[in-house]
N, C-alpha and C positions, 0 to 999 in steps of 0.2 A: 569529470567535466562539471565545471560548476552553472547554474540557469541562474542571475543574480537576483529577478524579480521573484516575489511574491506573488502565487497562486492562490486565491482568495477566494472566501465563499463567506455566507453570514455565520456558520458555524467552526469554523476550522480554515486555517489556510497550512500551504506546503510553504519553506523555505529549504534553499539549499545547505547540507548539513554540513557544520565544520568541526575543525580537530577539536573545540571547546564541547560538542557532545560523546567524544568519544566517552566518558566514563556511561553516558546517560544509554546511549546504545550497549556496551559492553553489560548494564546491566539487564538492558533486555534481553539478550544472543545470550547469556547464561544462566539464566532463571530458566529452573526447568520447568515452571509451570506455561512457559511463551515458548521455549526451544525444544521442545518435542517434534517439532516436522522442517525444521529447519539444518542447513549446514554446523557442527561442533564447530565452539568459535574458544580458541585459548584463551583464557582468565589473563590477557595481560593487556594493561593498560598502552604499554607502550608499543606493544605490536597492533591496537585498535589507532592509535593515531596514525602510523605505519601506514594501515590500509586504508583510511582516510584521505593521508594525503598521496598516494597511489592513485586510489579510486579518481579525485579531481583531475588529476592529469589523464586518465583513461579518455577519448575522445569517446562520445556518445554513449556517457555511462552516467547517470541523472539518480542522485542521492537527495530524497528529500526529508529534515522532520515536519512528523506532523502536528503544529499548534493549536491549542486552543484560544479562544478570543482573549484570554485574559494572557495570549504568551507564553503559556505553558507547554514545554514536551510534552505531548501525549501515545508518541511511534513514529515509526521511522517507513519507507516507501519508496522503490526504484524505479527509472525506467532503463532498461539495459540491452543486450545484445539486438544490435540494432543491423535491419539489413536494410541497404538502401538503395537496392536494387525496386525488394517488391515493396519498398516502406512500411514495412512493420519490426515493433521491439516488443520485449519481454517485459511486461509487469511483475515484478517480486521483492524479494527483503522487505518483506509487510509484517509487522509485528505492530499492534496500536492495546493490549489488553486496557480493560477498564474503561474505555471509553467509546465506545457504542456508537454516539452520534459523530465523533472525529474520525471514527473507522469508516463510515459509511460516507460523509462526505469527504473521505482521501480518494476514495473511488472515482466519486465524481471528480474532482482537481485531478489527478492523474490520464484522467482520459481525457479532460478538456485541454490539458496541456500535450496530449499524445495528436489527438485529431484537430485541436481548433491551432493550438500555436505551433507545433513540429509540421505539422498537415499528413497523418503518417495515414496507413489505410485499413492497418491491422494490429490489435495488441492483442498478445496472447499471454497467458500466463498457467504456470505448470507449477505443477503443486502432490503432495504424498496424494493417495488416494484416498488414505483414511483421515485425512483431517476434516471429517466431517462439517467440524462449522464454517471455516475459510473457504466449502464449497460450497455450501447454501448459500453466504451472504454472495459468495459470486454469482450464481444461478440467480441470485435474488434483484442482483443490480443488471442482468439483461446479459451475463454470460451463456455463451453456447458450446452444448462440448463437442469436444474435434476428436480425441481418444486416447489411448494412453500409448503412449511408450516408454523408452527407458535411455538416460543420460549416457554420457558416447561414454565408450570405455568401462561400462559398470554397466551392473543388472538392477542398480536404485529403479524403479518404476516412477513413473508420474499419470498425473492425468492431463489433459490438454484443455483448456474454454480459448476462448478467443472473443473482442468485439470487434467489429468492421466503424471503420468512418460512415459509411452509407446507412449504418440503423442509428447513430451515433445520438444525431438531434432528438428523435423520438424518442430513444430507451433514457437519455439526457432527462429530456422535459418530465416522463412516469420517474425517474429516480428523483428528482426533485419534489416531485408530490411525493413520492414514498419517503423521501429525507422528513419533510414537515409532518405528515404522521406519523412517524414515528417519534421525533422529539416532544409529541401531544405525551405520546404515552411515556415516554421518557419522564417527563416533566409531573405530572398525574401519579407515577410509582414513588416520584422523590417526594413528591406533599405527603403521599399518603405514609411514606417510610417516615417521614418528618415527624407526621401527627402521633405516630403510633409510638415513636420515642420521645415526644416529649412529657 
């Protein structure tokens, strides 16, 4: 399903991803140093456009890349298996390396687009156990864990967090303070990396 507008924030926005990033994703899904806790994805170009344009036609299956202000790819971010009974979907296919401050506000765009413009109640999102960092920074942006289980049909394990719409505004407004300090310190590492190389 394609969302045509642009998700925006002053550091990063979401756009919906088309067949023209399949190589840019394809080289994220098979660098191993990004695809250690994610699904094996075939090295072919032509079956990534394949599931591209698949994916857009899936109804309530939301592919986004993540830009930086200057338009640049910086990772890729879903919202998917959608129930709309109790209104909640699945946050995943989140891969953003090297870029810190676009990783952290995907988070926010992603849930402002789950809870302010879908109006949904719940997003959850499942993940290896051991991917230690992609747990912290969830914990870190106001995720709660619900527990682990394991994908139908297989013994794969996961873990569960979830946000609710009803903490939404509040954990919102603290992730937006914690977005701005952090890009201090972001900002502070790069002078000093700057100075120390020149």
């Amino acid at each position: 399903m394609i969302y045509t507008e642009k998700i925006s924030a002053r550091y990063a926005y979401l756009r919906h991803v088309t067949v023209e990033d399949a190589q840019f994703i394809l080289s994220l899904r098979t660098d191993p140093k990004y695809s250690k806790y994610i699904n094996d994805t075939e090295n072919d170009l032509d079956i990534q456009i394949e599931w591209i344009i698949q994916q857009q036609s899936r109804p309530d299956d939301y592919y986004f890349v993540i830009c930086d202000v200057d338009d640049r790819p910086r990772g890729v971010i879903s919202l998917y298996n959608f129930d709309h009974t109790r209104l909640n979907a699945e946050m995943g296919r989140l891969i953003c390396p090297k870029s810190p401050v676009e990783l952290y506000t995907s988070f926010i765009l992603i849930s402002e687009f789950a809870f302010k413009i879908l109006g949904l109640k719940r997003m959850f999102l499942r993940m290896n156990p051991n991917n230690a960092d992609v747990i912290a920074v969830t914990r870190k942006f106001g995720a709660t864990f619900v527990g682990y289980g394991s994908y139908k049909d297989t013994d794969i394990e996961y873990a569960e967090y979830e946000h609710l719409q009803e903490n939404w505004v509040l954990i919102n407004a603290l992730n937006n303070e914690r977005l701005e300090k952090f890009v201090k310190v972001v900002n502070r590492m790069q002078k000093i990396s700057s100075n120390l190389s020149a």
